[in-house]
C-alpha positions as CSV (number, residue, x, y, z in Angstrom):
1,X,-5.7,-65.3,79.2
2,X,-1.7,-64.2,79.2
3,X,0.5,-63.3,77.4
4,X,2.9,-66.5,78.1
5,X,0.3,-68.3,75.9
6,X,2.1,-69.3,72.1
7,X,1.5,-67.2,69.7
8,X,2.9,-66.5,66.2
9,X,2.1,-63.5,64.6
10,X,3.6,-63.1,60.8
11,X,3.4,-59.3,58.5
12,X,3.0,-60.5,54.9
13,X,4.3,-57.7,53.5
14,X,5.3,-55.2,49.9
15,X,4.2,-52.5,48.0
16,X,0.8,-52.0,47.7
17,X,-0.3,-54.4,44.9
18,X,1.9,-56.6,45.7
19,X,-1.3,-58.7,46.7
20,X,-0.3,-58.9,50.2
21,X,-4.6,-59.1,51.7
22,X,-4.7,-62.4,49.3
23,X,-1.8,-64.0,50.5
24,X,-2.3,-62.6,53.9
25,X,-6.1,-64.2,54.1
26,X,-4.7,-67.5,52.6
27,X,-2.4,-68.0,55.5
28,X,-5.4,-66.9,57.8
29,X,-7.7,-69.7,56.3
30,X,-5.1,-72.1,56.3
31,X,-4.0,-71.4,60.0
32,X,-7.2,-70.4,61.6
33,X,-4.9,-66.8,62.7
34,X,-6.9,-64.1,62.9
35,X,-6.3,-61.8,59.6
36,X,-6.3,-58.2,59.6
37,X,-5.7,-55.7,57.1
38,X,-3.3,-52.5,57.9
39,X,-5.1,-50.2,55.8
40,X,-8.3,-50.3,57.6
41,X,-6.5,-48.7,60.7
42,X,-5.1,-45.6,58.7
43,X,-6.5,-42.4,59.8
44,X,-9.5,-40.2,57.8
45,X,-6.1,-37.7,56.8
46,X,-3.9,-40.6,55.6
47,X,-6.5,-42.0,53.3
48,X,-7.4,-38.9,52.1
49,X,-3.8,-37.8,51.4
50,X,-3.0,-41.2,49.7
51,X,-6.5,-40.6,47.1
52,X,-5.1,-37.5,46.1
53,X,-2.1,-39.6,44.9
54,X,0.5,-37.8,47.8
55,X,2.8,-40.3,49.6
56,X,2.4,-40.9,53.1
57,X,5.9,-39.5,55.2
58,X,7.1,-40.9,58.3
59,X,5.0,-38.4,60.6
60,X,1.9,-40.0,59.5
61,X,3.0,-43.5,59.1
62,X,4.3,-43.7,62.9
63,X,0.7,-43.7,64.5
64,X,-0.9,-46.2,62.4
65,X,2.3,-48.6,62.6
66,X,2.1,-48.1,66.8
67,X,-1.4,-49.3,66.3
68,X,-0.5,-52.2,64.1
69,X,1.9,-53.1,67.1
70,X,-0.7,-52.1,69.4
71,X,-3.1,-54.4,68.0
72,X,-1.2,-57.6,67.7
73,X,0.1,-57.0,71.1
74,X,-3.5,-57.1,72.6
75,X,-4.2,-60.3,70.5
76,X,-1.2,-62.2,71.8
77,X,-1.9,-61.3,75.1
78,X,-5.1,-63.0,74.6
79,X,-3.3,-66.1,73.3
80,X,-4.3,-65.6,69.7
81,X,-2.1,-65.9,66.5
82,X,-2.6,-63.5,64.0
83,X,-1.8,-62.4,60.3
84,X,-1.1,-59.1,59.0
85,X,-1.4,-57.3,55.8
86,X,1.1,-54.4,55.4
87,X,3.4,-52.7,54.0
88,X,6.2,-52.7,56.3
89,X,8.7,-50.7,53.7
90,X,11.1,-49.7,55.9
91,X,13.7,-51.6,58.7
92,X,12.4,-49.1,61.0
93,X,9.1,-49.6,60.3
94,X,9.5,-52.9,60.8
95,X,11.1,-52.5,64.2
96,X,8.3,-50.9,65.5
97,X,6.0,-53.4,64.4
98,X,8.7,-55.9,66.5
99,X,7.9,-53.9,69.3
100,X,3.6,-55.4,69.5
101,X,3.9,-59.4,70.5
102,X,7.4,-60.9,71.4
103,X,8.0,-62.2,68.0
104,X,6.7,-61.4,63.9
105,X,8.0,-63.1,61.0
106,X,7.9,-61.1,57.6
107,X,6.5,-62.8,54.2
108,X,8.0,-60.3,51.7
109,X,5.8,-60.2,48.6
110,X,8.5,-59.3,46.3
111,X,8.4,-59.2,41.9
112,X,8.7,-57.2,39.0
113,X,7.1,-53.3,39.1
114,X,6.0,-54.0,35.8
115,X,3.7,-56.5,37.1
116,X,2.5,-54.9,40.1
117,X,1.4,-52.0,38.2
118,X,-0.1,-54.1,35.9
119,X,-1.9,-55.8,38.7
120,X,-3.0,-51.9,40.2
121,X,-4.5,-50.6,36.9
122,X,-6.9,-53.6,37.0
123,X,-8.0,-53.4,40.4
124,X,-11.4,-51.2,41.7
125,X,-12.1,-49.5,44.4
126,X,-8.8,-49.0,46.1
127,X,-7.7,-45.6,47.3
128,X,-3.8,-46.3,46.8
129,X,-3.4,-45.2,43.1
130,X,-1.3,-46.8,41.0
131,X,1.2,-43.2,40.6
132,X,2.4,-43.9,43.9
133,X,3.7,-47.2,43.6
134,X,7.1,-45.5,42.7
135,X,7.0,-43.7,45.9
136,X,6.7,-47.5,47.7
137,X,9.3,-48.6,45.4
138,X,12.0,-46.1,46.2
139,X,11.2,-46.6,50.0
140,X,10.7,-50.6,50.6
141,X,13.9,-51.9,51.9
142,X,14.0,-55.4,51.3
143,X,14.3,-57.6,54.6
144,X,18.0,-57.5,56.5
145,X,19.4,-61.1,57.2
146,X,18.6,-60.7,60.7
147,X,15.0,-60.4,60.5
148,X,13.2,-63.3,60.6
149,X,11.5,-63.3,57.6
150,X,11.2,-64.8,54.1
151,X,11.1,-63.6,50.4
152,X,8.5,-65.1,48.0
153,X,8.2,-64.6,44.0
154,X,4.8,-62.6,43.8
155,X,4.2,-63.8,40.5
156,X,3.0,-67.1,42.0
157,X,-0.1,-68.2,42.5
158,X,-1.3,-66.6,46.1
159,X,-2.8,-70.4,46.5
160,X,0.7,-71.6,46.3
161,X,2.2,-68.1,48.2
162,X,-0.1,-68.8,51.3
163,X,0.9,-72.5,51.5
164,X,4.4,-72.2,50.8
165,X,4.8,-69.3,53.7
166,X,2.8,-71.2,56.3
167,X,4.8,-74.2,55.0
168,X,8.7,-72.6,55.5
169,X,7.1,-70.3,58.9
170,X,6.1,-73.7,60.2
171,X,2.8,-72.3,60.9
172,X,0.2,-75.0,62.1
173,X,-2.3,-76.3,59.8
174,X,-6.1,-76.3,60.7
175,X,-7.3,-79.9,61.1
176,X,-3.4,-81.0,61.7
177,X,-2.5,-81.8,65.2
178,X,0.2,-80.8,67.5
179,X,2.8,-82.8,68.2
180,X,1.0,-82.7,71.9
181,X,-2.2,-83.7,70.8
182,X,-0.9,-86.2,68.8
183,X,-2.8,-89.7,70.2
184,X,-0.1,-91.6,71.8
185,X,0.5,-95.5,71.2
């Protein structure tokens, strides 16, 4: 397969707790895009560092980004659509990401710290502790007009936050046709 094949590729991204894998698998099961989850392709030292509660800086964040891009680059040159959670904090960031498949389209997971917190302190098992959620906070810059790219409220439900971005993306539906497979009078 090419490249030249259609594919849309989208980031749903926030700070960590933002609930970015939910929303992120909810677009995948309602797309049939193949999900993936950025954290998995941090490196042994990042998730270390990040346990011990010490933000990641921009020297260890570039590698795993360039294999985020890396990754849904391969994908659309297989033809396949895929779905991202990340962070994608920064513009920058964000560029490099731009520079995988032709085109990504940003769901921006954004709310209240208070609730995002919240949400961290109740959830097991994850090494991103809930002390560096200021760190995010202080570095997430919120999505420039001319990215393509949508905010949503994450205190909705992530039922309603997967539909709604595959919805205003105009993301195709499993089990909906195209317009060119449409059956024709």
């Amino acid at each position: 397969m090419t490249g030249d094949l259609p594919t849309r590729h989208v980031v749903v991204m926030g700070v960590s707790g933002a609930g970015k894998t939910t929303v992120a698998r909810g677009v995948a099961a309602l797309t049939g895009m193949t999900f993936a989850e950025a954290d998995e392709f941090h490196s042994a030292a990042n998730v270390t560092r990040m346990r011990a509660g010490v933000p990641l800086d921009d020297e260890a964040r570039w590698p795993w980004l360039r294999a985020l891009a890396d990754w849904m680059a391969a994908r659309h040159r297989e033809g396949v659509s895929t779905v991202l959670a990340c962070s994608a904090l920064r513009r920058s960031y964000r560029d490099l990401l731009r520079e995988g498949p032709p085109r990504v389209d940003f769901v921006h997971l954004d709310g209240p710290t208070e609730v995002i917190r919240e949400r961290m302190s109740l959830r097991a098992g994850h090494y991103m502790p809930a002390s560096l959620l200021d760190s995010q906070t202080a570095t997430l810059e919120p999505l420039w007009p001319q990215e393509q790219g949508l905010v949503l409220d994450l205190q909705l439900p992530s039922d309603v936050l997967a539909a709604a971005a595959v919805d205003r993306l105009g993301l195709p539906v499993l089990g909906t046709p195209t317009p060119a497979a449409q059956p024709q009078p």
